[in-house]
C-alpha positions as CSV (number, residue, x, y, z in Angstrom):
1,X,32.6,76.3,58.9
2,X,31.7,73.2,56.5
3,X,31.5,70.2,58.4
4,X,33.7,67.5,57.5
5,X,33.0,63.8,57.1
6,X,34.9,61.2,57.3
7,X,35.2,58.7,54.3
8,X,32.3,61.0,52.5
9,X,33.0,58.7,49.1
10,X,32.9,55.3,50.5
11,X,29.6,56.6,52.1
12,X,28.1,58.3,49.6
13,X,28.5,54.4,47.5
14,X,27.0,52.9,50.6
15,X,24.0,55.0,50.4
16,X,23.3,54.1,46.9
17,X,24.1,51.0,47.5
18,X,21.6,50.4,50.1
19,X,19.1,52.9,48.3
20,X,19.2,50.5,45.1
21,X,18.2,47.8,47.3
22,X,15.6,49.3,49.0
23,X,14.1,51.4,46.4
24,X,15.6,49.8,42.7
25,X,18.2,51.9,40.5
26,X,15.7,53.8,38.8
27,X,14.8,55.2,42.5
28,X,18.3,56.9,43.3
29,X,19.3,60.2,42.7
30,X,22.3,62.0,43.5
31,X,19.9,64.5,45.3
32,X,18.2,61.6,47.7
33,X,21.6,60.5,48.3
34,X,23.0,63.5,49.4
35,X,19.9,63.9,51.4
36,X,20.8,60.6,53.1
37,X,24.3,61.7,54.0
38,X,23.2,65.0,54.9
39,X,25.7,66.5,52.0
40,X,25.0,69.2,49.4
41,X,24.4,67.9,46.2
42,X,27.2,69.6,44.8
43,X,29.4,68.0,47.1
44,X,28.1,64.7,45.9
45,X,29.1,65.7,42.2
46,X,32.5,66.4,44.1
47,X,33.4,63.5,43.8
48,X,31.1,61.8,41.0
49,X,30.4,63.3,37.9
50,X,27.0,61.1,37.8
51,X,24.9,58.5,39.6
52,X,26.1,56.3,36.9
53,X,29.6,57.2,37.5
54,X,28.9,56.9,41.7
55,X,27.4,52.7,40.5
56,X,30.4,51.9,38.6
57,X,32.7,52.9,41.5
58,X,30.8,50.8,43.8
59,X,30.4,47.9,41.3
60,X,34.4,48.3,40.4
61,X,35.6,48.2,44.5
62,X,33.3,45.0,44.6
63,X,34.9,43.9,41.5
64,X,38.4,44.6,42.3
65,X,37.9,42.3,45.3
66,X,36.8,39.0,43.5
67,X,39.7,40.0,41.1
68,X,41.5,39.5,44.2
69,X,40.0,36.4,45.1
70,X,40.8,34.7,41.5
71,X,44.4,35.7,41.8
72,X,45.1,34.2,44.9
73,X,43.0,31.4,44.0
74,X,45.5,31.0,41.1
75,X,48.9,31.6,42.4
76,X,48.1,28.6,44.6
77,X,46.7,26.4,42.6
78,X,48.9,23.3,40.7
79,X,45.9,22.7,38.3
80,X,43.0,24.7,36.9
81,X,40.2,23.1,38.0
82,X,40.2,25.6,41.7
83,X,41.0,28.9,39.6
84,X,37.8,27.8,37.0
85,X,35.7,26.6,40.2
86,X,37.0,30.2,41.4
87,X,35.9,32.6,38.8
88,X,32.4,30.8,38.5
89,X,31.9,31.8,42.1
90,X,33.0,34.7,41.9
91,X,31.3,35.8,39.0
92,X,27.7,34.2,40.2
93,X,28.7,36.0,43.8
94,X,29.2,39.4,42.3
95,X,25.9,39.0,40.0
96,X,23.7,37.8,42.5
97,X,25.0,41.0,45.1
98,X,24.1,43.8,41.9
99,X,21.2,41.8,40.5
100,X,19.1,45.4,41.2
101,X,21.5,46.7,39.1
102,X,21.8,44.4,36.3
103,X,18.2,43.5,35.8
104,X,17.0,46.9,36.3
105,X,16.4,48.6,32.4
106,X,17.1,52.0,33.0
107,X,20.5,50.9,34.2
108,X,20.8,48.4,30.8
109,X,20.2,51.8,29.4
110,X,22.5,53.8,31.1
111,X,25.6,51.5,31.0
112,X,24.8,50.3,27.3
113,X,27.4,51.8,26.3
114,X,30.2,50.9,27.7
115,X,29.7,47.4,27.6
116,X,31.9,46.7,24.6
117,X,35.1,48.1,26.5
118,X,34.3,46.6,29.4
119,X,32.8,43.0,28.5
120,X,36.5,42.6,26.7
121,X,38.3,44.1,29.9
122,X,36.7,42.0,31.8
123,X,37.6,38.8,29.7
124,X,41.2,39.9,29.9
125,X,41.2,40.1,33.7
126,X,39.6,36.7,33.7
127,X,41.9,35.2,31.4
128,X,44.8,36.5,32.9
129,X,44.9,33.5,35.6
130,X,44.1,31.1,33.5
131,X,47.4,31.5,30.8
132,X,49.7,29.2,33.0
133,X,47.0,26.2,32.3
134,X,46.4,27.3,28.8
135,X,48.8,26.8,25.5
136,X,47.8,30.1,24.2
137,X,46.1,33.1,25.6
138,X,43.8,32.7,22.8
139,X,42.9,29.5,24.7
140,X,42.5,31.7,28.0
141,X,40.4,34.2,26.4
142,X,37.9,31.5,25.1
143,X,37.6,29.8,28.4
144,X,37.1,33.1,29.8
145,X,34.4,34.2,27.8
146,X,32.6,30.3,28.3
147,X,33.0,30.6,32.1
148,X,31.2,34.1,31.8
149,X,28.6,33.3,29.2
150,X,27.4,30.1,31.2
151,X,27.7,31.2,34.8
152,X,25.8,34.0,33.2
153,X,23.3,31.8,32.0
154,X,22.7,29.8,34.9
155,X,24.7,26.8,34.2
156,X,26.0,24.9,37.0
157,X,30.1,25.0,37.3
158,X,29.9,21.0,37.0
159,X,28.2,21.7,33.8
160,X,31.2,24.1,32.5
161,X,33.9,22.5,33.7
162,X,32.7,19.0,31.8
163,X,33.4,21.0,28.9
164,X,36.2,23.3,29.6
165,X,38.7,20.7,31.3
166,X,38.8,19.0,27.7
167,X,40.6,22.4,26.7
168,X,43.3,21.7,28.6
C-alpha cells in the first residue's frame, strides 16, 4: 500500500528550500530531495516537472505573500510614501531570503530565460498599487521599475524616495 503524506508539495519546497541553504542551488537534486522526504523520485516529478520548476513554486508562494503585504499596505494608505516604503521592503526582504538562489550562476543560468516575462510581470504587480498616486500608469510603471532597479542595487529607500516623491 503506498504510504501517503500529508502536504507532500509544500514539503517537498521546504526540503529544497532548506537544502539550498545548507548545500547552495547547484547542490539540489530532485533525487536528494526525495531522499530527504523519503519519496520516490518519480513522485517528486508528480508534482514538478523540474528542480527549476519545484524553485519557482517556492520563490512564487514567497512572492505572492509580499504581493499581499503591498496591497494591503496600499488600500490603507492616503499617500504614497507607505506603499513606496512598502515595496522597497518587501523587495530587499524577499531578496535577502533567496540570495542562494539569486547569486548562485547555475540558477542565473537556469532561470535566464524567463526573465524577460517575468521582470515585466513583476513591474505590473508593482505598479498596480501605485496607479491611485500616479497620473498615468506609465507613471506607475516607471516608479516601479526605479524602486526595483535601486533596492536592487543597494540604495537606501531614503535615497529613492528623494527622487521618486518629485514624481508625484
Amino acid at each position: 500500500m503506498p504510504k501517503i503524506i500529508e502536504n507532500l508539495e509544500s514539503h517537498l519546497m521546504n526540503e529544497a528550500k532548506k537544502q539550498i541553504e545548507q548545500n547552495g542551488y547547484g547542490a539540489v537534486t530532485i533525487r536528494s530531495i526525495a531522499k530527504a522526504c523519503g519519496v520516490g523520485v518519480g513522485t517528486v516529478y508528480n508534482y514538478f516537472p523540474s528542480k527549476e520548476a519545484l524553485i519557482a513554486t517556492h520563490l512564487l508562494g514567497d512572492w505572492n505573500v509580499c504581493i499581499d503585504a503591498i496591497t494591503r499596505t496600499a488600500e490603507s494608505a492616503a499617500d504614497p510614501q507607505p506603499v513606496l516604503l512598502c515595496i522597497y521592503e518587501q523587495l530587499v526582504g524577499f531578496a535577502d531570503r533567496h540570495q542562494a538562489i539569486f547569486r548562485h550562476e547555475a540558477a542565473a543560468v537556469s532561470f535566464a530565460g524567463s526573465f524577460s516575462r517575468y521582470h515585466n510581470l513583476l513591474r505590473s504587480q508593482l505598479a498596480q498599487p501605485l496607479n491611485k498616486f500616479c497620473g498615468s500608469d506609465f507613471a506607475a510603471l516607471l516608479i516601479a521599475e526605479s524602486l526595483l532597479t535601486w533596492s536592487m542595487a543597494g540604495k537606501s529607500f531614503n535615497e529613492i524616495y528623494e527622487i521618486l516623491k518629485k514624481l508625484f
